[in-house]
Every structure is written in C-alpha cells, then in structure tokens.
VEXMIRO-558254 format. One record per residue (C-alpha): residue in one letter; chain; x, y, z. Coordinates in Angstrom, 3 decimals, padded with zeros to 6 digits. Example, Ala and Ser with C-alpha at 12.3 -4.5 7.8 and 13.67 -1.06 7.14 Angstrom:
<site a, A, <012.300, -004.500, 007.800>> <site s, A, <013.670, -001.060, 007.140>> 
This chain:
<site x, A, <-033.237, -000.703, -016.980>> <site x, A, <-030.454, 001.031, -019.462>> <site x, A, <-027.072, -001.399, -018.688>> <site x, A, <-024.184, 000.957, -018.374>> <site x, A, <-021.767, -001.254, -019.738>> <site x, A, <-022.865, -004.507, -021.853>> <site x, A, <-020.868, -007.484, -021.924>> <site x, A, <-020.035, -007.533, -025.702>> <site x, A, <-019.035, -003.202, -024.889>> <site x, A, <-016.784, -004.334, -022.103>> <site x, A, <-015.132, -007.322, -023.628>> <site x, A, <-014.399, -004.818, -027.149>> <site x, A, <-012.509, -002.440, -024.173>> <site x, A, <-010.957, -004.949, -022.895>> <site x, A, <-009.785, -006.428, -026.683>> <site x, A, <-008.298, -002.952, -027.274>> <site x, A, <-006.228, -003.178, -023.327>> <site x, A, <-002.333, -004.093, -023.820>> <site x, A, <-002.571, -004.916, -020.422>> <site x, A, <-005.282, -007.720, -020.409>> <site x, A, <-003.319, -010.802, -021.191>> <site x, A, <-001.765, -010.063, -017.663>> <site x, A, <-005.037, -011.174, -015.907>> <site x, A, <-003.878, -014.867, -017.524>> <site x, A, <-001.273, -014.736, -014.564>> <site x, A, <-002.938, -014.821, -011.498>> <site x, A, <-005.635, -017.152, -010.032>> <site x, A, <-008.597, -015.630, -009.259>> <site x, A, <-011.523, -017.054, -006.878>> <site x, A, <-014.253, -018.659, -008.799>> <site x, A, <-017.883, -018.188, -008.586>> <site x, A, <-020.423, -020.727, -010.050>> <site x, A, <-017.131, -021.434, -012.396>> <site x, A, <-015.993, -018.454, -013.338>> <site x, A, <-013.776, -015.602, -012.059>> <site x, A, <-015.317, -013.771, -009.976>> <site x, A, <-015.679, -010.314, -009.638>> <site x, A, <-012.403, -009.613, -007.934>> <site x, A, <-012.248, -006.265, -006.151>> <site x, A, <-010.007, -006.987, -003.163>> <site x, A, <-006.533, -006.140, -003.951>> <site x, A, <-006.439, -003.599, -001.623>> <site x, A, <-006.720, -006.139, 001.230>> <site x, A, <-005.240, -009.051, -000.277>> <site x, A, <-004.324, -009.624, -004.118>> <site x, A, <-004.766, -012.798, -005.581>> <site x, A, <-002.167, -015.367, -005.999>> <site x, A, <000.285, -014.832, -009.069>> <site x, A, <000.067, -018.274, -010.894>> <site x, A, <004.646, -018.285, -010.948>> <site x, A, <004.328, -017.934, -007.416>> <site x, A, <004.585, -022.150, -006.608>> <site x, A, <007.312, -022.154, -008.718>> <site x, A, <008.921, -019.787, -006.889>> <site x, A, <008.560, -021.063, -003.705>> <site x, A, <009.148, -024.960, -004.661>> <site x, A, <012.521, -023.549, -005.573>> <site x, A, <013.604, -022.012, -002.721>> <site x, A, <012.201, -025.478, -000.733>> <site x, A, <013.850, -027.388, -003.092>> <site x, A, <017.133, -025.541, -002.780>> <site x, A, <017.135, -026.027, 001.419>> <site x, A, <015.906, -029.951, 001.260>> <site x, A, <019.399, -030.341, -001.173>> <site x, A, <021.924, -028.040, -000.116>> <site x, A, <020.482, -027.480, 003.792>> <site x, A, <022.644, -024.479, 005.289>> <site x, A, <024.309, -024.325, 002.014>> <site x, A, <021.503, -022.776, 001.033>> <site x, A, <022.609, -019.460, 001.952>> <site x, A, <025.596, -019.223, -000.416>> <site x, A, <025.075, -022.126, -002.653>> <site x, A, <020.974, -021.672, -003.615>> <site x, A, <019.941, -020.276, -006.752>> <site x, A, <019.073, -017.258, -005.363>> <site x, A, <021.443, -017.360, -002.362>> <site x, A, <019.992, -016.765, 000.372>> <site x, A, <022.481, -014.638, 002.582>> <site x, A, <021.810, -011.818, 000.105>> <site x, A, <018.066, -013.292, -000.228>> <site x, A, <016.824, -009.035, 000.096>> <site x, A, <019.342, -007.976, -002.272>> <site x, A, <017.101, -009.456, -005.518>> <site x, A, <014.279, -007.141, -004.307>> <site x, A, <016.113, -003.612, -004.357>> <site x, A, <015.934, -002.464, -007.981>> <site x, A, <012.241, -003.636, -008.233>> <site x, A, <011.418, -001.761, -005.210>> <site x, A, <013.098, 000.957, -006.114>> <site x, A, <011.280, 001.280, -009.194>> <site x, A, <008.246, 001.345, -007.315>> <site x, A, <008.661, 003.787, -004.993>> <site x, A, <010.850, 006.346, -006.774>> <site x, A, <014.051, 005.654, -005.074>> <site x, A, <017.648, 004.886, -005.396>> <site x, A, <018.438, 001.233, -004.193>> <site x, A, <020.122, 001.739, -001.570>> <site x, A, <017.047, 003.640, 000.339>> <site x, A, <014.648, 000.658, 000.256>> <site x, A, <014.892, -002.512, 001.847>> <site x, A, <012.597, -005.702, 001.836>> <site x, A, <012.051, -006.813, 005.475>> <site x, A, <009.474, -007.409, 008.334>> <site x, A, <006.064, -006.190, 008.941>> <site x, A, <004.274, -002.866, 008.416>> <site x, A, <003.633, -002.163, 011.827>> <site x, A, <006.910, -003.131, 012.896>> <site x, A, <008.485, -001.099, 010.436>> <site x, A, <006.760, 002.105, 011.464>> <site x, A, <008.199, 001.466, 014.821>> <site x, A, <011.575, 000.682, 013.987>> <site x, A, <011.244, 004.157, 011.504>> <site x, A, <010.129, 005.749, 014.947>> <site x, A, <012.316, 004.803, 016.975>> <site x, A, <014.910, 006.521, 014.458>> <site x, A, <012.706, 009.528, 013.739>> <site x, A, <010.132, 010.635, 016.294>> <site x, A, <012.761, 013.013, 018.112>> <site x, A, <011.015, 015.319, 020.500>> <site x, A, <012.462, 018.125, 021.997>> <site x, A, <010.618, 020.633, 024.761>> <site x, A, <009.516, 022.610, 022.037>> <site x, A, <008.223, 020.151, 019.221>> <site x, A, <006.685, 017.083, 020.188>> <site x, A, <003.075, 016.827, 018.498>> <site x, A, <002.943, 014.142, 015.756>> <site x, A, <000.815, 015.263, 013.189>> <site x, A, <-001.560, 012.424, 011.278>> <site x, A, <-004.990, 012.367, 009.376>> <site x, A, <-008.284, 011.931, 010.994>> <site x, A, <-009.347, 008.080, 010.034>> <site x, A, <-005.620, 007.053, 009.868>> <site x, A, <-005.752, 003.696, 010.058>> <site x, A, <-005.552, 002.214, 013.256>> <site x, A, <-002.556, 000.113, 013.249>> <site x, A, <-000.833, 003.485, 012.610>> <site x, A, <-002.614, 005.522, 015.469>> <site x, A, <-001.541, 002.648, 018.358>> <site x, A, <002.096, 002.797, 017.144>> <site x, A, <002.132, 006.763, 017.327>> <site x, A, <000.478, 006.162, 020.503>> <site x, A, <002.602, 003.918, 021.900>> <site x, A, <006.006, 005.740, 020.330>> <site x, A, <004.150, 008.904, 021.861>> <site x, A, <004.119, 007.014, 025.499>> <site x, A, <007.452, 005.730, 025.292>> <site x, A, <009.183, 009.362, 025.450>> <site x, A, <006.600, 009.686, 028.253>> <site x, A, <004.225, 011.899, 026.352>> <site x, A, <000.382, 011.603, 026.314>> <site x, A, <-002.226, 011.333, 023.672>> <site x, A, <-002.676, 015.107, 023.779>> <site x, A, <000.242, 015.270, 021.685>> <site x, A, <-001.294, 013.424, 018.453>> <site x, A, <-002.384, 016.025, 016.569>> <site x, A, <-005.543, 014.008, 014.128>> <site x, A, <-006.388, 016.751, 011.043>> <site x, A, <-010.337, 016.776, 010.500>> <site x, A, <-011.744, 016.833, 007.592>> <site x, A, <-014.945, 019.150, 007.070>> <site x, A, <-016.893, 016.257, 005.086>> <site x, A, <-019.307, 013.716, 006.318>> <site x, A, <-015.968, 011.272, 006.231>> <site x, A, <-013.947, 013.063, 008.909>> <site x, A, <-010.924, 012.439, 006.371>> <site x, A, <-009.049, 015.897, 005.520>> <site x, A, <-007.741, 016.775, 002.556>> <site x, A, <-004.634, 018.027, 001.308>> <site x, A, <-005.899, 021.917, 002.380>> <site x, A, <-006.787, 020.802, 005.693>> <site x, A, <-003.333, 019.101, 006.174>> <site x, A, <-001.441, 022.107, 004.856>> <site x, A, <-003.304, 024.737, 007.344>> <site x, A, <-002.524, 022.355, 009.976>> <site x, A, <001.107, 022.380, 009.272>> <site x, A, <001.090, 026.042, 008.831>> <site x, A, <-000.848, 026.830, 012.009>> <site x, A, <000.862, 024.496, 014.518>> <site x, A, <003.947, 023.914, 012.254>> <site x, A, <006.929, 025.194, 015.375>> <site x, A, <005.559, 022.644, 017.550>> <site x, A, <005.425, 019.865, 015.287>> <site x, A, <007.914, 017.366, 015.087>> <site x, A, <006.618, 014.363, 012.941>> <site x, A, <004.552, 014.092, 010.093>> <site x, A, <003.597, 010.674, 009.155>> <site x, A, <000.077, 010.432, 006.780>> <site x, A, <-001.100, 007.242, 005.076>> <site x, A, <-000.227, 008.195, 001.486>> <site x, A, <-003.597, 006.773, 000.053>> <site x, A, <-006.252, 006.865, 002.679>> <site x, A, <-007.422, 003.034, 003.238>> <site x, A, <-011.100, 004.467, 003.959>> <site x, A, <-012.025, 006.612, 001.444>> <site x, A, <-008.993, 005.975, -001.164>> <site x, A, <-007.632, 009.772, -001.322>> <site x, A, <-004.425, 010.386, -002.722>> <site x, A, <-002.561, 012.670, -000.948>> <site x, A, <-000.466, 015.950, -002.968>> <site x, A, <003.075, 013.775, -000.869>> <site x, A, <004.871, 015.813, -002.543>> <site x, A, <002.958, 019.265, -001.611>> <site x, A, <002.736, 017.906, 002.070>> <site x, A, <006.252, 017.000, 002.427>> <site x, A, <007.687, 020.538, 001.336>> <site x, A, <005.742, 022.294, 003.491>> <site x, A, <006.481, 020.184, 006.300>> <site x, A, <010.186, 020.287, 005.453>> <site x, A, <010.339, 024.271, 005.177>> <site x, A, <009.199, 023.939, 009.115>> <site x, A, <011.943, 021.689, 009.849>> <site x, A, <009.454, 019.011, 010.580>> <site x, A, <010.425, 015.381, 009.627>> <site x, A, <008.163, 013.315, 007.033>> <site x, A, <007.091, 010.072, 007.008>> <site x, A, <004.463, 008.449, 004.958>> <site x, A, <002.517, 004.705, 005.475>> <site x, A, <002.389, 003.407, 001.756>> <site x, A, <-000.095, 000.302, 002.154>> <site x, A, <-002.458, 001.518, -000.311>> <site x, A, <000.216, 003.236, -002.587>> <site x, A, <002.822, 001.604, -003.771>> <site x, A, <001.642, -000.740, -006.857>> <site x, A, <-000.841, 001.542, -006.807>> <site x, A, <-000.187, 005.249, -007.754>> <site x, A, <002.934, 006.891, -008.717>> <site x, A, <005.659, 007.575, -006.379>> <site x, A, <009.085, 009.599, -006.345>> <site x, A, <010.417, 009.455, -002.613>> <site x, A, <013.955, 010.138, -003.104>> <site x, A, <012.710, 013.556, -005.058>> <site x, A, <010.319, 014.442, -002.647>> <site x, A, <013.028, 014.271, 000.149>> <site x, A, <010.676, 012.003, 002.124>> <site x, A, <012.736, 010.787, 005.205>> <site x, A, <011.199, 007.196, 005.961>> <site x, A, <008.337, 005.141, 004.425>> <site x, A, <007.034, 002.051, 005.301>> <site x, A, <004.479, -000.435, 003.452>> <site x, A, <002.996, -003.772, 003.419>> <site x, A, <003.071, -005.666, 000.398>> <site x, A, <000.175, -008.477, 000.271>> <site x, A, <-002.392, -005.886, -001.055>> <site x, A, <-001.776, -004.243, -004.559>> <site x, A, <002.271, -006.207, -004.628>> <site x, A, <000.706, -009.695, -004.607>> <site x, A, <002.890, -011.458, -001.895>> <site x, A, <000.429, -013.075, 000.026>> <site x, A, <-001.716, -012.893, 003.645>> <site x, A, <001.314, -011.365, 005.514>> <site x, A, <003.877, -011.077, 003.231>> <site x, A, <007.346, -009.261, 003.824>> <site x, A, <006.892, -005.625, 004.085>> <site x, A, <009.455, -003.025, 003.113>> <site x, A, <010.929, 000.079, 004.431>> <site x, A, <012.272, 003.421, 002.358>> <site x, A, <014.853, 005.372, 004.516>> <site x, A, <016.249, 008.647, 002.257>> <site x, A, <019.585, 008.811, 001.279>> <site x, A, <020.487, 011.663, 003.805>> <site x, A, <020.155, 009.769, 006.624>> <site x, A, <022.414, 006.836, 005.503>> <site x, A, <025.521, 008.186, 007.802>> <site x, A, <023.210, 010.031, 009.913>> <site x, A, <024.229, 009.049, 013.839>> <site x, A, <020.031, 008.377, 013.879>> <site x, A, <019.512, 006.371, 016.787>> <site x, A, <017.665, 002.839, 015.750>> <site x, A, <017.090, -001.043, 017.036>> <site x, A, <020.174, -002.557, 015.599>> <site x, A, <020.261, -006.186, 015.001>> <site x, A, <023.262, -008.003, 013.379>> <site x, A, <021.586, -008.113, 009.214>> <site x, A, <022.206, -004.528, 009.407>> <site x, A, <026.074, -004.600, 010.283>> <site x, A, <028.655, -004.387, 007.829>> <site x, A, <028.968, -007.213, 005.195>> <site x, A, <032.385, -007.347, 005.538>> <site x, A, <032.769, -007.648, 008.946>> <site x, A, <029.093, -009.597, 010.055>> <site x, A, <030.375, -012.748, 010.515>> <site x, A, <033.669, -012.117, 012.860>> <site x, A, <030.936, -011.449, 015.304>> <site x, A, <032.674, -008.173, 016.895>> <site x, A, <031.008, -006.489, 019.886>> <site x, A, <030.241, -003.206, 017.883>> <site x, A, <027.893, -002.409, 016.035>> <site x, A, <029.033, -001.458, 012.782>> <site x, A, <025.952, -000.222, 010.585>> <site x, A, <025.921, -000.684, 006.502>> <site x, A, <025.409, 002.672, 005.268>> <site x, A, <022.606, 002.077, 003.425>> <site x, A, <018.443, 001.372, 004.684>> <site x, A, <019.807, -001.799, 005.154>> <site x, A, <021.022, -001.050, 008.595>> <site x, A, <017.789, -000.618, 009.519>> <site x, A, <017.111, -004.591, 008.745>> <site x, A, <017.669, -006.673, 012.194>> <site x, A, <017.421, -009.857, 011.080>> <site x, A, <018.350, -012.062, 007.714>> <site x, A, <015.841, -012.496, 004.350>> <site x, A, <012.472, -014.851, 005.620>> <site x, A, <013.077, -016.756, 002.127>> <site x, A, <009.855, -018.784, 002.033>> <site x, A, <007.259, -015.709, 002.283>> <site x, A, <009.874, -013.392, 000.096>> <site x, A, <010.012, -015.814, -002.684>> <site x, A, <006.081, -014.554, -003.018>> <site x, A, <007.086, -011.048, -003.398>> <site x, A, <009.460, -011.885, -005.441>> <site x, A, <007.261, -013.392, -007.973>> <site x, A, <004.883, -010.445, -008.182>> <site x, A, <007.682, -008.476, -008.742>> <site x, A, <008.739, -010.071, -011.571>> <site x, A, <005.234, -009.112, -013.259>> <site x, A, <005.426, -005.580, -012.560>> <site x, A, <009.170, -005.664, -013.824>> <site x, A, <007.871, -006.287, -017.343>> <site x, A, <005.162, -003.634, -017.073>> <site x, A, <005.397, 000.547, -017.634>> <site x, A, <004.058, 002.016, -014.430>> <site x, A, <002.920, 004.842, -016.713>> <site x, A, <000.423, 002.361, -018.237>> <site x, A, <-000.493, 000.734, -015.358>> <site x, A, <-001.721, 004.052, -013.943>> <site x, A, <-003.322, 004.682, -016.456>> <site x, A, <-005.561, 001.855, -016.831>> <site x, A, <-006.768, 002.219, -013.120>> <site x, A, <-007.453, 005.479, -013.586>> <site x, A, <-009.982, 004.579, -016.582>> <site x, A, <-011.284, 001.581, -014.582>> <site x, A, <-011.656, 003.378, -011.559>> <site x, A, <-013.384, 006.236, -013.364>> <site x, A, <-015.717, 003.364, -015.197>> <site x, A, <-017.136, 002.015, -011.999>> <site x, A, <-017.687, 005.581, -010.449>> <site x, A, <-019.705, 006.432, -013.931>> <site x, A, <-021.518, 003.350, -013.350>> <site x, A, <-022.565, 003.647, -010.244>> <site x, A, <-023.629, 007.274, -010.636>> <site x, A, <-026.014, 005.646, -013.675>> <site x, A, <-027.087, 002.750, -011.243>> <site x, A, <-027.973, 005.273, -008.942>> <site x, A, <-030.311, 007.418, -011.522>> <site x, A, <-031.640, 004.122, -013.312>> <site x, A, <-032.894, 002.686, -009.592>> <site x, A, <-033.431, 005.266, -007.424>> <site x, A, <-031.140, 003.899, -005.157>> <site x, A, <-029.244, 006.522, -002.859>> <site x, A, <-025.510, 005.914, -003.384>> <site x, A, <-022.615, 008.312, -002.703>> <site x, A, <-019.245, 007.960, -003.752>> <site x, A, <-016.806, 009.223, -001.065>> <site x, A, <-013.527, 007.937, -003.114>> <site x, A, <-012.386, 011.895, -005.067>> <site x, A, <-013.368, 012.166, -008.464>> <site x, A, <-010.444, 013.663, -009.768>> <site x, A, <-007.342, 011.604, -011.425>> <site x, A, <-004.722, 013.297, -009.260>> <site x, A, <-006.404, 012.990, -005.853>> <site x, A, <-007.113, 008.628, -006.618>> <site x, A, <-005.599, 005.477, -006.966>> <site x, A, <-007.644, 002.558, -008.006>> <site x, A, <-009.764, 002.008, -005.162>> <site x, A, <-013.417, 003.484, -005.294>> <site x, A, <-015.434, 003.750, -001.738>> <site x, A, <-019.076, 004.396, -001.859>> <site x, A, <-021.896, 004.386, 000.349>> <site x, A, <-025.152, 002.768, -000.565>> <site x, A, <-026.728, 005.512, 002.014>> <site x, A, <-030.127, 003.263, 003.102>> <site x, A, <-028.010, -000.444, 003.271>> <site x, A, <-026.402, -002.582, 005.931>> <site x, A, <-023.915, -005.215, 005.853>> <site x, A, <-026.706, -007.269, 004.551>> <site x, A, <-026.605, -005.689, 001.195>> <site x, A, <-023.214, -006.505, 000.822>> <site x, A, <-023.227, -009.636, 001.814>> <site x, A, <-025.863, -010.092, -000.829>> <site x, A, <-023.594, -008.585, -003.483>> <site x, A, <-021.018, -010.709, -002.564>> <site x, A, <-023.691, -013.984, -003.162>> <site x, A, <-023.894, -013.078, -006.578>> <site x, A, <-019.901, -013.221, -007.138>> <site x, A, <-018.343, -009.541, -006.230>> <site x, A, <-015.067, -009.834, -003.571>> <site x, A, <-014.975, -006.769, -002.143>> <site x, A, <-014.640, -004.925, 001.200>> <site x, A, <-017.057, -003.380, 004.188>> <site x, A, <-015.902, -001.225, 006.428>> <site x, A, <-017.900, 000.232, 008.579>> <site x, A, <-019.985, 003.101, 008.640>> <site x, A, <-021.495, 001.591, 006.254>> <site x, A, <-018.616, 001.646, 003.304>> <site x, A, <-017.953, -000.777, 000.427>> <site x, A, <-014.440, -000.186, -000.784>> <site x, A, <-013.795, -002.033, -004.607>> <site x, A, <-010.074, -001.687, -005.629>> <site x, A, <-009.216, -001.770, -008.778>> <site x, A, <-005.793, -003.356, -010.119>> <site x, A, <-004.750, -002.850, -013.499>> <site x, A, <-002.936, -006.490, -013.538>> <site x, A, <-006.054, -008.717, -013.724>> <site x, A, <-009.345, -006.296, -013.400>> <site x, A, <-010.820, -005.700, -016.401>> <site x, A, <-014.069, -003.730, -018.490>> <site x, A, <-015.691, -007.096, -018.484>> <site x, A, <-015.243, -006.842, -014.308>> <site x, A, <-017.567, -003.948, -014.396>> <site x, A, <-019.813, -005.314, -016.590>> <site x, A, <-020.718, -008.029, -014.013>> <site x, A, <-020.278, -005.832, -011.062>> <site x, A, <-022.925, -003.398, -012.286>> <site x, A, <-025.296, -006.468, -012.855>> <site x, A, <-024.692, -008.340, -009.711>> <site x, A, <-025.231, -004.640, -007.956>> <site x, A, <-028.610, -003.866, -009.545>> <site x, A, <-029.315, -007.772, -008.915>> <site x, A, <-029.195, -006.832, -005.395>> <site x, A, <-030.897, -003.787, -005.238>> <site x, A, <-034.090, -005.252, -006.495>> <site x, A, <-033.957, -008.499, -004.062>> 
C-alpha cells in the first residue's frame, strides 16, 4: 500500500513547525516506550510537565503560612482568580472584567440561567442544536421545569444529514421562523459530536436583532478556535477547561458574562465571593454585587485544582493564537487527507462527518469507519492511538497544536491500516 505520510516526510514537517518544541512540555502516555498517538485533548489534555511545580507551590505555601496563605502566599490566595483574567480574556475575546475562573461547566450554565432564561407569556422556547450535548439538554430541561414549563418548550434544530446536527442555515431559519417566541439561544460553539464550528458571530446577530438573548457552551472552543465574545455582543458563556486548556480531570471551569450586564439588576445565586471587595469581610446583611462577572462567583478561588489551569495558561501566554490556529487547521486537514487515501488504498468504507472547510472546524476530526464496531477501535487503540468513541459508531481524534505533531499522523495512519487488515 502507498503510505500517505512517511516518517522521514512527517518528521521534515514537523522540523519546519515553530510550534514543535512545545510538545517537550507536556507528558504524554507511552506506548511500548514511546508517546503515543495522543488524540484526546478534546476529552482530557495531557498533563503540562510545570504543572507539579505549580501545585507543590501552592501546598507548600498553606503547610508554611496556613490561613496566611490567603494574603501572604506567593500567589495570594484571596485574589487566587484574579491571576487568571487577562489569560482568559485573551482566549475568549473579552475584556477582563467579563470572564471569571470558577466552578464547573454544568454549574455554570445554571448559574448563567438562572440570570438569563427570562420567560415571559409570549417567549419562552429555548432554542439549542439537535445532538447538543447532554449535560446541556438536562440543565435546559431542568431550568425549563423550574419556571414550570415543559419539554415542549426546547426547541432542538435538526440537521438534514445522516448526523442529525444542523448547521449554521438550519439554525438561522430556525431563528427566523420561530424567532418572536424565542427567548434563549444557547448552542455548543463547537459541536462535541461531529466538531462543527458554528458562524457565533452570524448566529448571535440574528438572534440579537429578535431581541432574543445568546448564550454559547465553549467546551470544545476555547483553546481551540478563535473567539471574540465581547465583539460579538454574546451575553453569557460558559466552558470547561480540562480538554483543549490542560487543567486536569475536572478542572475549574470559567464563565464569560458581557460587559452590558455588569450593573444590570439580572437576577442570579449570590454567594459572598461575588460581593464587593471593599466591603466582603464586614459581613453586612446585603448583598452588595462587584460590578464585574465576578459577582456571578459564589464562593472563593479552589487553589489546588486552579494552580493546574494556571500552568497551562502560562503556555498559551507565550504562544500567538493566530499560529496556533493555524497549525490545527493544517493538522486537522492532514488526517482528513489521510484518511480519504486510507480509504481508496483499502477499500475500507470511511466517512468523515467533521466539515471540510477551515471556517466551519476546529481541530477535532470525527469519522465513521461505516462497517466497524467498538471492536475496531479498541484495536486501534492496541496499537498506541488515544482517541475517542462515541456512539453511533464515531471515532472523534482532536488535534492540539501544543504537542500533536506530522509525525502523530504518520503513526496514526499506520496503526489504522494495521487494524484494518487484522
């Protein structure tokens, strides 16, 4: 069979990357002793080798100072969250005082619900993709419930392919069609299933121009594809950060609220991290919010697991965003090329359900080896390919411009057609 990409081809490619020596700073899972073919990162990115350090540091600082800790730590922890705002507002397109490093994904949606799911007798659907991911549906279920509203109000936008997952047409007729009785929009920026970009800022004006409000679930976007919230007058986004931001299995999410709703009167769970610096501590009966996104934070910085973030951060700190899109745009585009040779070379039927086009992708590539079960991938993953099933029938392989490289493909492409012919 005619190899794609050679070893000697992929390690030139990866000679010429300014990027490469990056991969030297995170650990990756070994297979018969060497890296192995790491694909994951949209689930769970690999440990970033400063990491340790970072946490030793912050247990270091509480076994010495104790509760001192909080003013008298390196990185002190009473304004722990504060050290994450510019980076995080670099990666999402903000202003720093619209994002803030706190909780859980899930429970950040709802607290952003709570504040912006307002239905009235007129609008009350909440409008989200077909194959959102589920964590997403329950909470718009449950948000839906709690205003004593049924299911029948979760308007789910089909797709017309085999997927079910719409595009950015289907979204926009929705909004057109049903657009007076909408009154939330909240879409997972990049699809987890099939890894489609969504046009957020197409979407979000023609939600806005119906009055409807905007939010978008950023799991598989940010550290991933370009964003520019505070321009696209987005009102809340939410996102995990232990998939393409490297902080680990549950790491501290984070939450964008716009600008315009900083002195909003925005109803919202208030919890004493989000009251007034000044005045926190005198422990006054009022609430008293900061009139930033940080009033939307309950409770003070969880140090330990933030001290992971905070280490990944500091490698995309160093790093243009312009060339880190750019390289998972070429990988990405590699490994679809690939497999559509694979496919030709063997015979094997394989579909590719991830967009072809640069502006509708991140880095993730979803494909369907059409006449496979989980046993095939569990094969591929014997010969040294992390990666992801997810059923029907779906391998997802993300790419991340930090540590995947040409030579990654190489091997991937081999260990596939390894597999095919077992």
């Amino acid at each position: 069979m005619n190899v794609f990409l050679t070893i000697s081809d992929a390690k030139a490619l990866d000679s010429e990357d300014a990027l490469s020596p990056l991969r030297k700073k995170f650990y990756l899972p070994k297979w018969k002793g060497e890296d192995s073919i790491y694909l994951s990162g949209n689930s769970l990115g690999p440990q970033p080798k400063n990491t340790k350090k970072a946490l030793l540091q912050e247990l270091k600082d509480w076994e010495e100072l104790g509760v001192a800790g909080h003013f008298k730590a390196n990185k002190p922890w009473f304004s722990y969250h504060e050290y994450f705002s510019k980076s995080l507002s670099r990666l999402t397109g903000s202003k720093e005082t619209e994002v803030i490093c706190m909780g859980s994904l899930t429970a950040n949606l709802h607290f952003a619900l709570t504040s912006f799911y307002r239905p009235t007798k007129k609008r009350k659907i909440i409008l989200c993709e077909k194959k959102a991911f589920p964590s997403d549906r329950y909470a718009l279920i449950s948000k839906l419930k709690m205003h004593n509203l049924t299911e029948s109000e979760l308007l789910e936008v089909h797709g017309s392919d085999s997927t079910g997952v719409p595009n950015d047409e289907d979204i926009l007729k929705a909004i057109s069609i049903h657009g007076d009785s909408i009154s939330l929009v909240l879409i997972g920026g990049v699809n987890y299933y099939t890894g489609r970009l969504y046009d957020m800022k197409r979407i979000t004006k023609a939600a806005k121009e119906k009055g409807i409000t905007v939010g978008w679930d950023l799991a598989h976007a940010v550290g991933n594809v370009p964003l520019n919230l505070n321009k696209w007058n987005i009102d809340f986004a939410v996102w995990c950060s232990y998939k393409y931001l490297n902080s680990g299995p549950g790491g501290t999410a984070g939450m964008f609220i716009h600008e315009n709703h900083h002195k909003s009167d925005l109803p919202k769970l208030a919890g004493w991290w989000g009251h007034n610096k000044a005045t926190r501590f005198k422990m006054g009966d009022e609430f008293d919010p900061i009139k930033t996104a940080e009033s939307w934070q309950v409770s003070n910085a969880p140090v330990l697991s933030m001290s992971a973030l905070r280490a990944s951060l500091d490698i995309f700190d160093a790093v243009p965003l312009e060339s880190l899109r750019n390289k998972s745009l070429a990988l990405s585009q590699c490994i679809m090329q690939m497999i559509d040779h694979l496919s030709e070379e063997t015979g094997e039927k394989i579909k590719i359900i991830t967009p072809r086009e640069d502006a509708k992708r991140g880095g993730q590539v979803s494909v369907q080896f059409e006449n496979r079960s989980n046993s095939f991938f569990q094969q591929i993953s014997k010969n040294g390919v992390i990666a992801d099933w997810r059923e029907p029938g779906t391998i997802r392989m993300a790419i991340a411009p930090l540590y995947n490289s040409y030579e990654d493909i190489s091997k991937l492409e081999k260990a596939l057609k390894d597999s095919i012919e077992i």
